[in-house]
ZASE-69558 format. One record per atom (N, C-alpha, C): y, x, z; residue number from 1. Coordinates in pm, 1 decimal, decimal comma, always signed. Atoms other than C-alpha are relative to their C-alpha. Layout:
N
        v        u        w seq
        Y        X        Z NUM
...
//
This chain:
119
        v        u        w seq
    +50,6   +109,3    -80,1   1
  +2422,0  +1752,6  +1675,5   1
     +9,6   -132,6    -76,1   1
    -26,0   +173,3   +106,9   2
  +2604,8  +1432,0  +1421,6   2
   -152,9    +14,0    -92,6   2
   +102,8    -30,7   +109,9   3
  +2285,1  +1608,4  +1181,2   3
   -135,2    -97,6    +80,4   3
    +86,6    +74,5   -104,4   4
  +2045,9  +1501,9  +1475,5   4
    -52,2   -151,9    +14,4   4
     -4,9    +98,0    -43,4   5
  +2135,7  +1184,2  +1536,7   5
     +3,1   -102,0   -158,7   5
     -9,4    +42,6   +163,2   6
  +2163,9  +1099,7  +1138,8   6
   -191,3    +21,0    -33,2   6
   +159,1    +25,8    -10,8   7
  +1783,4  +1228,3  +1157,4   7
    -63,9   -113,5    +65,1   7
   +109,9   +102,8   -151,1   8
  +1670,1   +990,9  +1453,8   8
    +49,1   -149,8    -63,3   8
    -35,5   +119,7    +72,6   9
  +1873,8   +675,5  +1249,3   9
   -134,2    +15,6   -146,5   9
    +91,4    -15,4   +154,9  10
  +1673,8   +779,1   +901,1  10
   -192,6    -21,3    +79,4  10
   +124,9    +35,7    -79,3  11
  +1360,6   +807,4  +1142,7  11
    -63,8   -128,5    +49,5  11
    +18,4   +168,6     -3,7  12
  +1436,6   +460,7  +1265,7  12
     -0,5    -60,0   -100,5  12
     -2,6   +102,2   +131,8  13
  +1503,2   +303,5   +880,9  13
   -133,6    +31,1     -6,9  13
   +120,3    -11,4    +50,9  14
  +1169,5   +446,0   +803,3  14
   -123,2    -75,6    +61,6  14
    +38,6    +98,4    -64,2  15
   +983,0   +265,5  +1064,2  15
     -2,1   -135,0    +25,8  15
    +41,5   +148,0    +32,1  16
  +1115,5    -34,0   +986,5  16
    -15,6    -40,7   -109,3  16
    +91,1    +28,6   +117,6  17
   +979,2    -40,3   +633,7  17
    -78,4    +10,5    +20,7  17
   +129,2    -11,1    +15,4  18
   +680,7    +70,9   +709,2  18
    -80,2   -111,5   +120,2  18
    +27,5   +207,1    -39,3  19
   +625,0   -248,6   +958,6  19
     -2,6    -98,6    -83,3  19
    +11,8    +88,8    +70,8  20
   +735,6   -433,7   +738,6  20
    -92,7    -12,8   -140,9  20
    +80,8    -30,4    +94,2  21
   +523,5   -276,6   +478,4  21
   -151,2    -46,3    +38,9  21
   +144,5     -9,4    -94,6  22
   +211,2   -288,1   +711,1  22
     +8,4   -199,6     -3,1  22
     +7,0   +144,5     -2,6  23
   +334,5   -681,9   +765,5  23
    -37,5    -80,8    -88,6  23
     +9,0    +55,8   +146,3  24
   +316,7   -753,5   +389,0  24
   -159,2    +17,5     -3,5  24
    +84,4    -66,5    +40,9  25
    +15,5   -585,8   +330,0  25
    -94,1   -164,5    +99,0  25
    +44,4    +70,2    -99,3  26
   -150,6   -800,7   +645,3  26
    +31,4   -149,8    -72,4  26
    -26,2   +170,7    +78,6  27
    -38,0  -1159,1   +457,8  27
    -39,6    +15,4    -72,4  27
    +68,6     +3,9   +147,1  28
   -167,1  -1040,4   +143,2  28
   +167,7    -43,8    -83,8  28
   -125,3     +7,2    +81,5  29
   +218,0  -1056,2     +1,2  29
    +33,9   +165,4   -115,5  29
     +8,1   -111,1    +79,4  30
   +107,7   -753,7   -244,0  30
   +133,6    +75,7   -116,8  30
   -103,9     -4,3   +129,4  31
   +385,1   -813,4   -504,1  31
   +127,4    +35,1   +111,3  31
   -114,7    -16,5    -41,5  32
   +675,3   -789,6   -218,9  32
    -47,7   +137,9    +70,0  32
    +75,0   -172,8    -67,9  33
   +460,3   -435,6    -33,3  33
    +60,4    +73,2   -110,3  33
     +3,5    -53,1   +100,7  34
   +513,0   -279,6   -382,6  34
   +150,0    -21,3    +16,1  34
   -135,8    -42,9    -33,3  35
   +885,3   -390,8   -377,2  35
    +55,3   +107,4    +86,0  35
     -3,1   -113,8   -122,9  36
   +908,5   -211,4    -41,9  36
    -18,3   +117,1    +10,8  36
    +61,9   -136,9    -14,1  37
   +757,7    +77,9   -112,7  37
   +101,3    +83,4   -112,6  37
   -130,3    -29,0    +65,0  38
  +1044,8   +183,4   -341,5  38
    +96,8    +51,4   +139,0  38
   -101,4    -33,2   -125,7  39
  +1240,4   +210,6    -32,6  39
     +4,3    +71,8    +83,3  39
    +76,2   -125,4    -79,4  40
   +992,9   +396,0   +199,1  40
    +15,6    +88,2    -89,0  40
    -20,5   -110,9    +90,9  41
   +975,1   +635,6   -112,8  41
   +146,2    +52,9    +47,8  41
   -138,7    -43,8    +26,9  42
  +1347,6   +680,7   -112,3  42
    +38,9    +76,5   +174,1  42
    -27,4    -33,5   -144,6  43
  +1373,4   +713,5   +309,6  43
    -64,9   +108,6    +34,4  43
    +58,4   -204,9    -26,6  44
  +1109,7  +1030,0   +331,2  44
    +89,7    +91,3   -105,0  44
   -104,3   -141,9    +72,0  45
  +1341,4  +1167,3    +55,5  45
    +76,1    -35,6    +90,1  45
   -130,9     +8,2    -69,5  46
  +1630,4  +1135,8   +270,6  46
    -34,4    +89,8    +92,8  46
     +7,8    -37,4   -144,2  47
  +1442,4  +1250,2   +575,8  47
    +43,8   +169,5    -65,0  47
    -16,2   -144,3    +15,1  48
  +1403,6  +1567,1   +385,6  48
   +112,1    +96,5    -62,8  48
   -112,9   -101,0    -13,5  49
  +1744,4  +1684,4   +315,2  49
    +87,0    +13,0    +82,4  49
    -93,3   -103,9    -91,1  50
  +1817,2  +1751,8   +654,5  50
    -91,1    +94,7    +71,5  50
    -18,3   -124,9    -30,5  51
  +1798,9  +2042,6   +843,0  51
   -182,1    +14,4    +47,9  51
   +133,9     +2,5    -45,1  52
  +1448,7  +2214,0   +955,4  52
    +27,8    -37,9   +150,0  52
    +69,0    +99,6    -97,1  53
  +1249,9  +2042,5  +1232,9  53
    +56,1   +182,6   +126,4  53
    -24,7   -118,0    -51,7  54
  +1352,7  +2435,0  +1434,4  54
   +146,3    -11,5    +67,9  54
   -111,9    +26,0    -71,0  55
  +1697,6  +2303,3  +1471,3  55
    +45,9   -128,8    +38,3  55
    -34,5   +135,9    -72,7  56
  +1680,7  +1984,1  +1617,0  56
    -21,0     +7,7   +111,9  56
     -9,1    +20,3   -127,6  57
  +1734,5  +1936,6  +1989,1  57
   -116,1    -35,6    +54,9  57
   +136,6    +45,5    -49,3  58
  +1435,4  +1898,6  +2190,5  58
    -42,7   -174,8    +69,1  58
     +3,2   +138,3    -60,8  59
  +1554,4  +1583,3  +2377,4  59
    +12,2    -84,3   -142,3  59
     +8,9   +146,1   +129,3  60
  +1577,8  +1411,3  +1969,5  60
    -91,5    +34,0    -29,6  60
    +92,0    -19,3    +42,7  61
  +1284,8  +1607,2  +1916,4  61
   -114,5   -123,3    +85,8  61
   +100,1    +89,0   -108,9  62
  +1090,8  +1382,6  +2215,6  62
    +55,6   -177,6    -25,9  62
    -29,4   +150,6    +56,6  63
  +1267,9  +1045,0  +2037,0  63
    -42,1    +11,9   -136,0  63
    +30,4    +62,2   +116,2  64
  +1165,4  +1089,4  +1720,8  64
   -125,0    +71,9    -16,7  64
   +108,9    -29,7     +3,2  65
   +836,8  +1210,6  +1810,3  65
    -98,0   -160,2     -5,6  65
    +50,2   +125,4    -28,2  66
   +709,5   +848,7  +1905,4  66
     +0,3   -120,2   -155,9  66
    +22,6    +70,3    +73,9  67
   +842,7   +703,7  +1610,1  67
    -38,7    +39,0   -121,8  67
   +130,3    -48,1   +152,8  68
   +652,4   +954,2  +1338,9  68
   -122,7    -37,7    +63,7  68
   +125,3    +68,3    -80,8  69
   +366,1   +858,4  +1555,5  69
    -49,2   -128,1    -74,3  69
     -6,5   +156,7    +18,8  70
   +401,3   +490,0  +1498,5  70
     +2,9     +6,3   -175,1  70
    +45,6    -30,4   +122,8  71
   +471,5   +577,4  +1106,8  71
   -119,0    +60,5    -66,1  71
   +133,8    -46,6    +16,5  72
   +172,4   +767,6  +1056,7  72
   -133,0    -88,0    +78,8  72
    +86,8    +80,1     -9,4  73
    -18,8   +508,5  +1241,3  73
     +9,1   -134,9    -92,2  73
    -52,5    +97,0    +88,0  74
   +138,2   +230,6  +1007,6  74
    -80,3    +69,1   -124,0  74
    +75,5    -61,9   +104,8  75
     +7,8   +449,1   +728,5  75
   -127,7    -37,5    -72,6  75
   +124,1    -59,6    -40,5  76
   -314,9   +507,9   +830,7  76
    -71,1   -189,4    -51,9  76
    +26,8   +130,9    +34,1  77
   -371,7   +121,1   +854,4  77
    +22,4    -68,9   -120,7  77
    +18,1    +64,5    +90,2  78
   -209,2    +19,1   +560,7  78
    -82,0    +80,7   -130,6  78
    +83,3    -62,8    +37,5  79
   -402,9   +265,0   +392,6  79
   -176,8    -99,1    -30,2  79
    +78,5    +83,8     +6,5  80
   -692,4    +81,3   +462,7  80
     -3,8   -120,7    -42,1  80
    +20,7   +174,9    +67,7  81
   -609,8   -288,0   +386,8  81
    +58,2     +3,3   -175,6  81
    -56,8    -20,9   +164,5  82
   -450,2   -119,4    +41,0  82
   -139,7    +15,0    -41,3  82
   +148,0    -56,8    +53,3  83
   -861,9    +35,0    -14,9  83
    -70,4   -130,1     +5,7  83
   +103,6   +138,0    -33,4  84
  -1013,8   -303,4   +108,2  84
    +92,8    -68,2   -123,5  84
    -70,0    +66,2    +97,1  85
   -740,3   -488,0   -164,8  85
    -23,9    +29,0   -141,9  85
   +102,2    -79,7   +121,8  86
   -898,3   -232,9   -435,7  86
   -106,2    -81,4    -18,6  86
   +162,7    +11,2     +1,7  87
  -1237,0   -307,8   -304,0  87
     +7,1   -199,7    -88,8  87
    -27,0   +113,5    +55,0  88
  -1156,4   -696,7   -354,8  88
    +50,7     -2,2   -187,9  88
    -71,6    +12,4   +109,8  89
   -973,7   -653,9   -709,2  89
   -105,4    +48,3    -77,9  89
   +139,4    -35,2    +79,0  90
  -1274,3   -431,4   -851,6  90
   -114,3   -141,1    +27,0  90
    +87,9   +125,3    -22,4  91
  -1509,6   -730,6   -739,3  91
    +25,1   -108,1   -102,9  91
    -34,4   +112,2    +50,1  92
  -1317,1   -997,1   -894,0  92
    +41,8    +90,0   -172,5  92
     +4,3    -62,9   +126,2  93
  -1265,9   -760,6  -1245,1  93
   -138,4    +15,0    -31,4  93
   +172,4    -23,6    +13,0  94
  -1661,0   -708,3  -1232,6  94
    -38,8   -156,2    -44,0  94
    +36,3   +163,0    +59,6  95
  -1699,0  -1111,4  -1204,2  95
    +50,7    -51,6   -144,1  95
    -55,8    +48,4   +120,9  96
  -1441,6  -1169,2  -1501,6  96
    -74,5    +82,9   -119,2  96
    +84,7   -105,4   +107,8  97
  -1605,6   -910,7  -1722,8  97
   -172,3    -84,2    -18,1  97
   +167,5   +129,8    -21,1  98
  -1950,6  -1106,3  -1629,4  98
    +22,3   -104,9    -61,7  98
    -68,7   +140,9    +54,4  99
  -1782,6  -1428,1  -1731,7  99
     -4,2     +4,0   -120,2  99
    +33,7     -8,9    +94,9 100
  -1707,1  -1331,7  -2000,9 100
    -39,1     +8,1    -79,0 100
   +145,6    -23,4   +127,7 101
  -1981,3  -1176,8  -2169,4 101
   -107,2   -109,2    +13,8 101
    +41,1    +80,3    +16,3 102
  -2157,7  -1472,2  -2071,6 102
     -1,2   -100,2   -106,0 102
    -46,0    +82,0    +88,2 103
  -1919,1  -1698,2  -2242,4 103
     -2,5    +14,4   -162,2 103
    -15,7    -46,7    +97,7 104
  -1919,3  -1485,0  -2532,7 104
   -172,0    -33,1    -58,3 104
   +153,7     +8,1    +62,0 105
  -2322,5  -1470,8  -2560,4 105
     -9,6   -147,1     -0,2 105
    +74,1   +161,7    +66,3 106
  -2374,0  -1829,8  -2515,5 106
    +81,9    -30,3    -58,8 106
    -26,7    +85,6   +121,8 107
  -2101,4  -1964,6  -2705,7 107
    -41,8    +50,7   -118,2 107
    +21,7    +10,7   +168,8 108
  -2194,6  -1837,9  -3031,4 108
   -156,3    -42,5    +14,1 108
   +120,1   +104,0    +33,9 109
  -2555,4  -2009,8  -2925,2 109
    +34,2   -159,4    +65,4 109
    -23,2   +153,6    +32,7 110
  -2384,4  -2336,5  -2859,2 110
    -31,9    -77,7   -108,8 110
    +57,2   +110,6   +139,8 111
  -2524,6  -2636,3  -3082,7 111
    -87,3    +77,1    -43,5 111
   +120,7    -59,4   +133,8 112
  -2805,8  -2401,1  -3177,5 112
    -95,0    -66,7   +110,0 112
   +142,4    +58,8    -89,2 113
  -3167,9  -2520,7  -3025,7 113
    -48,2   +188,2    -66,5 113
    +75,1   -169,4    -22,5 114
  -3350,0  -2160,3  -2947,9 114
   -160,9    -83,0     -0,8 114
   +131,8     -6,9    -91,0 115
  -3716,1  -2139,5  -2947,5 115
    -58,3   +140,6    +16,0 115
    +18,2   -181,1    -63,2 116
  -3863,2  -1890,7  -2758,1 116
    -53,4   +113,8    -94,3 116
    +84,1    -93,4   +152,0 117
  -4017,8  -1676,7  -3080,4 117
   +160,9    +66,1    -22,6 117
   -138,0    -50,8    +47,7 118
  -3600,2  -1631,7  -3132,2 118
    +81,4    +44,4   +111,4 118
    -81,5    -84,9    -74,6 119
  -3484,3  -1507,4  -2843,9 119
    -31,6   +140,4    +20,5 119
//
């Protein structure tokens, strides 16, 4: 039963990273999500060296049903604003790459006069 109740605590730490993960994510605080996620990593290992889901009590089974729920909906979402944060980062690597080769083609025709026969 102490195994139980050591599950339904590890169940609760995990939930509140992944809020707070989901919270980060939602501000655009990318660099402290990534801290965090070190931690969630470390808390599903934990979950899983205890006992199978067969010998846990039904009444901790119906408390820590709600809050894998709520983790897997945390997921799910930050899932998405992580793909939309991609989508943004490929965009703005596409523009700099553009930029560049711009900068690159016209400066070496800076101070030149073109006429159209030479381009």
């Amino acid at each position: 039963m102490e195994a139980n109740f050591g599950l339904l605590h590890h169940y609760q730490q995990l939930l509140v990273v992944s809020r707070t993960m989901l919270s980060l994510a939602k501000e655009g605080r990318w660099d402290e999500l990534i801290e965090h996620e070190i931690g969630y990593v470390k808390a599903v290992e934990q979950l899983t060296q205890f006992q199978d889901a067969s010998e846990i009590a039904p009444q901790m089974q119906a408390q820590i049903r709600p809050l894998l729920q709520q983790i897997l909906d945390n997921e799910v979402v930050l899932k998405l604003l992580l793909n939309q944060r991609m989508d943004e980062l490929r965009t703005l690597v596409g523009q700099t790459s553009r930029q560049h080769n711009l900068h690159s083609t016209y400066g070496r025709l800076s101070g030149n006069i073109l006429f159209p026969n030479e381009i």
